[in-house]
C-alpha positions as CSV (number, residue, x, y, z in Angstrom):
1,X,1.7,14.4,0.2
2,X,2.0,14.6,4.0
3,X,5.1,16.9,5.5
4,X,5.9,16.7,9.1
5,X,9.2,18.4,10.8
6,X,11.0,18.8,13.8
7,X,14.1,20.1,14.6
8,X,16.2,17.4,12.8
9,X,13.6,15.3,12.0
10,X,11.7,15.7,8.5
11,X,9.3,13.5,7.0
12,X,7.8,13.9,3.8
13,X,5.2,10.5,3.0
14,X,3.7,10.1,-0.5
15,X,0.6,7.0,0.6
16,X,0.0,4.6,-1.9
17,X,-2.9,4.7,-4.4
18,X,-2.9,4.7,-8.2
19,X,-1.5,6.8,-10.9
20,X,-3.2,8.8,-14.0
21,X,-2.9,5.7,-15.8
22,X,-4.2,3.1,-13.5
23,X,-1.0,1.5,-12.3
24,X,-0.7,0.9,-8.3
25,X,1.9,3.1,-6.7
26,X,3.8,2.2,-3.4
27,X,3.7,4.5,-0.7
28,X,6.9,6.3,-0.4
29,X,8.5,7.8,2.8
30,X,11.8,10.0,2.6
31,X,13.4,10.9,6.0
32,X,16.1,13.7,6.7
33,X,17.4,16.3,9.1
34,X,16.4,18.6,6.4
35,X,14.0,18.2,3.5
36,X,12.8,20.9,1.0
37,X,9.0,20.4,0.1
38,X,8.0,22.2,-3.0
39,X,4.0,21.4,-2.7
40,X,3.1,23.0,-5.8
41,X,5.4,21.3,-7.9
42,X,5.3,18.0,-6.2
43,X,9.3,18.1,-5.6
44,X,11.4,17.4,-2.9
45,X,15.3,18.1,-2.0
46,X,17.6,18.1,0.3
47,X,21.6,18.4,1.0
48,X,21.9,16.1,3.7
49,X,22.1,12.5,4.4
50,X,18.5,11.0,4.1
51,X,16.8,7.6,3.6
52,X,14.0,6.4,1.4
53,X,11.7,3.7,1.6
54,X,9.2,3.0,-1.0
55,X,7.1,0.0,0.0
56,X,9.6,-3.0,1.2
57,X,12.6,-1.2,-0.7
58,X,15.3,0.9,1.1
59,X,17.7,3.8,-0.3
60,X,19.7,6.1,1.7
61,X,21.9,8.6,0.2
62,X,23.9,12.1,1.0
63,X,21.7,13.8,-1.7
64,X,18.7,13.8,-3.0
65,X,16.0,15.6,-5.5
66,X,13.1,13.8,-6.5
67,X,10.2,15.6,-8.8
68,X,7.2,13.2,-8.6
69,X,5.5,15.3,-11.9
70,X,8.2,13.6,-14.0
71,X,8.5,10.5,-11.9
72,X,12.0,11.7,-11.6
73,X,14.6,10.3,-8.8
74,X,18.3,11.7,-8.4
75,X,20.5,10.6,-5.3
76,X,24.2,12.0,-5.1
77,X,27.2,11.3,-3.2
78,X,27.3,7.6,-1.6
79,X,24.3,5.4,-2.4
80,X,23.1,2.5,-1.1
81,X,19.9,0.8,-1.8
82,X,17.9,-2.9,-0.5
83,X,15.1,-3.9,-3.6
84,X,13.2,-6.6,-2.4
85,X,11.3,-8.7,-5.4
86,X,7.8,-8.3,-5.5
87,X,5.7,-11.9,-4.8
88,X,4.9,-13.4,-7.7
89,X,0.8,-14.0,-8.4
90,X,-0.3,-17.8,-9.5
């Protein structure tokens, strides 16, 4: 997990790869004036307005916790979110 912040600008990016199991996993990229990193236990918060995109999806939200260990997403307040299908293989 990457972190990068300036002064009303937090970025927290998760790249793609695969999981424990073997299954692929999109790269995920939350953006906020604030975000709360907890490194150790893979989580991250925040009490403001911020927007995810994982892969070609979109979310944005006024809250948000997410705890990757438990593959665990909460958004709070007004929520609004684009899934785009994935391509179907022949």
């Amino acid at each position: 997990m990457a972190v990068r912040c300036n002064s009303g600008d937090a970025v927290v990016v998760r790249e793609a790869g695969t999981d424990a199991k073997g299954r692929q996993t999109a790269r995920m990229e939350y953006r906020s004036e604030f975000l709360h990193a907890f490194l150790d236990t893979e989580r991250v918060r925040t009490h403001m307005p911020v927007q995810l995109m994982r892969g070609a999806d979109r979310f944005t939200a006024e809250r948000m916790d997410f705890d990757n260990v438990e593959r665990l997403l909460q958004f709070d307040g007004r929520v609004r979110g684009v899934l785009v299908p994935a391509q179907a293989t022949p």
